[in-house]
N, C-alpha and C positions, 0 to 999 in steps of 0.2 A: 490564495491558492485554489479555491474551489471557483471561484468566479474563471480566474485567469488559466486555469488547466484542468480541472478533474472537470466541471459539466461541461466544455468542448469534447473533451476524448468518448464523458458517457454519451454524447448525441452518435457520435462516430460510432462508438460502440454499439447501440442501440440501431445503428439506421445501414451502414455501411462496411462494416468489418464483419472478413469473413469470420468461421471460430478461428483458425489457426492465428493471424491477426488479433481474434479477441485472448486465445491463449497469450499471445503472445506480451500483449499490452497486463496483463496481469503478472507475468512473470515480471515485467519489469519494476512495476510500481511494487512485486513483492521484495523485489531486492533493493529497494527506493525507501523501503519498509525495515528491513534490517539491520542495511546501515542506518539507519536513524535512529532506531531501538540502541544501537548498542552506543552510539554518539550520546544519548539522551541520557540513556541508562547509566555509562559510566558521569559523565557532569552531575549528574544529580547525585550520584552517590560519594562524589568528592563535598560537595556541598553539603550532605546532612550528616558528613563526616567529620566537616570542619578544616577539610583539608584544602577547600578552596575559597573563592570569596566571590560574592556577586558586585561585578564591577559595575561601570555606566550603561545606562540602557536597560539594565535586568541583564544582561548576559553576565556567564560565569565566569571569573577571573580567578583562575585558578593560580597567578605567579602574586596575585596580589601589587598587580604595577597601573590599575586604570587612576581615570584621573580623579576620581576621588578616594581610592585609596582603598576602597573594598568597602563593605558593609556586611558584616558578619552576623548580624541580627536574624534569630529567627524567623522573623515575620519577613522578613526579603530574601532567606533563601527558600524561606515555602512559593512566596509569590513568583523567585524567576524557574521553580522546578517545577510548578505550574502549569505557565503558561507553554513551554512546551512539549509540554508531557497533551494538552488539553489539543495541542494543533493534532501532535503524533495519532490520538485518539479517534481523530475527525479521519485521517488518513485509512487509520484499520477501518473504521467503520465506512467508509467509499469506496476502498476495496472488497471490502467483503461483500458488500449491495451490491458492486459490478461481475464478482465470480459467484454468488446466488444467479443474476439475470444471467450470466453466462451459461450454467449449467440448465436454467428453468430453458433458454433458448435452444440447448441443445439437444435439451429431450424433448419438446414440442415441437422441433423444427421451424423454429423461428430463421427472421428474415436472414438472406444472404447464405443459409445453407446449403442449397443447391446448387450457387454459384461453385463453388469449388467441388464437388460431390458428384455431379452428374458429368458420365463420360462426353464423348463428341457425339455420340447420336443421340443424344438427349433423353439416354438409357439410366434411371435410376441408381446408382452403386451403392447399393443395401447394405454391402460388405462393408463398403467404405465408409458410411454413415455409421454403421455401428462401431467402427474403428474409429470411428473423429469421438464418438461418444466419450469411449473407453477412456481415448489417453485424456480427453479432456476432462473426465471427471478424477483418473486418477491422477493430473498432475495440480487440479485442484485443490485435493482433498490433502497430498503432500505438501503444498504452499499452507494450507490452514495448518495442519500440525505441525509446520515448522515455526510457524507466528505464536501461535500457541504455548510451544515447548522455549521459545528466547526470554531469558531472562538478564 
């Protein structure tokens, strides 16, 4: 996942996207983030429940119908609750390095800001710069506390 989508988007993000595009790609991967918290979260909590079973593969076979039959063993519902709890982790932790550089970009004026920011006579909008700041930091800082607060 981080080969084949997260460092293309951070080059993107880092070289070519404006903020509202960099907002924008953050919001997505936060709700990319959510659902999979709550996917994650309920599986795993059928399994150390015992209400489910880890089928073929390490996935969780919750009807108890894979083909061998489930394996209920502690030590194989810790290994499949694991490994994607261990991806999900990778995920917060590349989102949150990319809304860190997001914000570091947005108060030092980093690349691509002007592009959207400055009017047609290639007039400053100081106004407008500190209005991209604002919402960007406060939709942010709202994305973290909502990653935060999912259980």
């Amino acid at each position: 996942m981080n080969d084949c989508i997260l460092l293309p988007l951070r080059k993107l993000f880092n070289s070519t996207f404006t903020p509202m595009e960099r907002l924008l790609l953050l919001l997505y991967l936060h709700k990319l983030l959510l659902h999979w918290i709550g996917v994650e979260y309920g599986r795993v909590l059928k399994l150390r429940e015992g209400k489910g079973s880890v089928g073929a593969f390490g996935r969780a076979d919750t009807g108890g119908s894979g083909l061998d039959g489930g394996v209920t063993s502690a030590a194989a519902v810790g290994d499949a609750s694991r490994a994607p709890l261990a991806a999900l982790a990778g995920l917060v932790s590349q989102w949150s390095d990319l809304a860190e550089l997001g914000l570091i970009m947005s108060f030092t004026g980093g690349s691509n800001l002007s592009k959207t920011l400055d009017d047609q006579d290639g007039e400053v909008d100081l106004e407008g710069r500190r209005l991209d700041k604002a919402v960007f930091l406060n939709e942010v800082l709202t994305m973290f506390l909502v990653v935060s607060k999912t259980r």
